[in-house]
C-alpha positions in Angstrom: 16.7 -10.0 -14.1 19.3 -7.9 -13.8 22.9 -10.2 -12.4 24.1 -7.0 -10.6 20.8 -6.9 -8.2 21.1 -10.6 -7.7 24.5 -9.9 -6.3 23.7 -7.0 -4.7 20.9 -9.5 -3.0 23.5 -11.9 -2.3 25.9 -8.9 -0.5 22.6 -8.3 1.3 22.4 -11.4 2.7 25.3 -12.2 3.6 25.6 -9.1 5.8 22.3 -10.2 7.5 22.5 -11.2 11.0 18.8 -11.0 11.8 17.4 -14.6 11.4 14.0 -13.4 12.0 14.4 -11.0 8.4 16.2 -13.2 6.7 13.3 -16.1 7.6 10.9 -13.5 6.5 12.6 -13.4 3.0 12.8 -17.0 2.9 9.3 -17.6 2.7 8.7 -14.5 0.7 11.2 -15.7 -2.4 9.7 -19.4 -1.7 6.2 -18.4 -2.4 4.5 -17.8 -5.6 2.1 -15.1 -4.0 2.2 -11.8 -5.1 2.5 -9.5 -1.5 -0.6 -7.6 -2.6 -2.4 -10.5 -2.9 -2.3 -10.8 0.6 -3.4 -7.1 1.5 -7.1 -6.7 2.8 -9.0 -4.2 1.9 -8.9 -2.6 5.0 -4.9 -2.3 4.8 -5.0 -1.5 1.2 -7.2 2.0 2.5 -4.6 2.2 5.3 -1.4 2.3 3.2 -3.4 4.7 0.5 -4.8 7.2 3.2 -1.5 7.0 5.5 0.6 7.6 2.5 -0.1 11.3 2.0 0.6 12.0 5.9 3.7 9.8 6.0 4.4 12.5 3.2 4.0 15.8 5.1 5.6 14.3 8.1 2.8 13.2 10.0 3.5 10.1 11.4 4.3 8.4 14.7 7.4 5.8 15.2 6.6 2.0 15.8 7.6 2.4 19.4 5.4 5.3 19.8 2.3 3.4 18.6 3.0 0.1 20.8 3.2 2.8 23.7 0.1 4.3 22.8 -2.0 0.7 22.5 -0.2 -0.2 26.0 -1.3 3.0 27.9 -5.4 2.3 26.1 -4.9 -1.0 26.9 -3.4 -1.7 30.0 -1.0 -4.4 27.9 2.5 -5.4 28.9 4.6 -6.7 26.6 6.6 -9.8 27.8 10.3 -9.4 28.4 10.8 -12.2 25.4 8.6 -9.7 23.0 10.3 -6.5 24.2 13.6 -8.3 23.3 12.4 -9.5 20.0 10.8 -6.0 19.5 14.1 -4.5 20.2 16.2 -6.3 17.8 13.7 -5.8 15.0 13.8 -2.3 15.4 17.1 -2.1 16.0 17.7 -3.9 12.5 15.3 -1.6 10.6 17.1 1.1 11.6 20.8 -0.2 10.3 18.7 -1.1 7.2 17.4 1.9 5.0 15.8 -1.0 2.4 14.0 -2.4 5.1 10.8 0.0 3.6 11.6 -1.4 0.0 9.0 -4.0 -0.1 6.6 -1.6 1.7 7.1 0.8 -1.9 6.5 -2.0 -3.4 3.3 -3.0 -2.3 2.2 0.5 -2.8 3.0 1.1 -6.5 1.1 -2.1 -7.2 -1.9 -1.3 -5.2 -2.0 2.3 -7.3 -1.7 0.4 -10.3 -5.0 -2.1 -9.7 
């Protein structure tokens, strides 16, 4: 492996202030499980059909979606989850690599 994206990891990290991502890479660099391993197939179709709409710009935000499932479900999200929601998006969007792993997963479910 490459010393420069180990310090570029490193950089990464250290910038970090969301506990809940960096937890999420924690157990993710502690495991010995491949990502894809843990894919159904029903998300494996999901990220292969998606992929060519996400591609011609059809697509809806994550905040759009949760609207949509509240309004055709009559659910509330609790001020704690709203909070938590909030942060999370708010550090995917200061994050452009947040998507890495996501490009990830799909190069290795096109190559099994």
């Amino acid at each position: 492996m490459e010393t420069s994206l180990k310090q570029e990891l490193h950089k990464l990290v250290d910038k970090c202030d969301n506990e809940l991502l960096l937890e999420e890479a924690k157990i993710l660099l502690q495991t010995d499980k491949d990502l894809c391993d843990e894919v159904s197939g029903v998300d494996e179709n999901f990220v292969t059909e998606s992929e060519p709409q996400y591609g011609k710009g059809v697509y809806i935000s994550q905040r759009e979606l949760i609207n949509l499932y509240q309004r055709q479900n009559n659910a509330e999200l609790t001020p704690g989850q709203k909070l938590a929601l909030d942060k999370e998006l708010e550090s995917i969007k200061n994050n452009p690599e947040y998507l890495l792993k996501w490009n990830i997963i799909k190069s290795r479910l096109k190559k099994s």
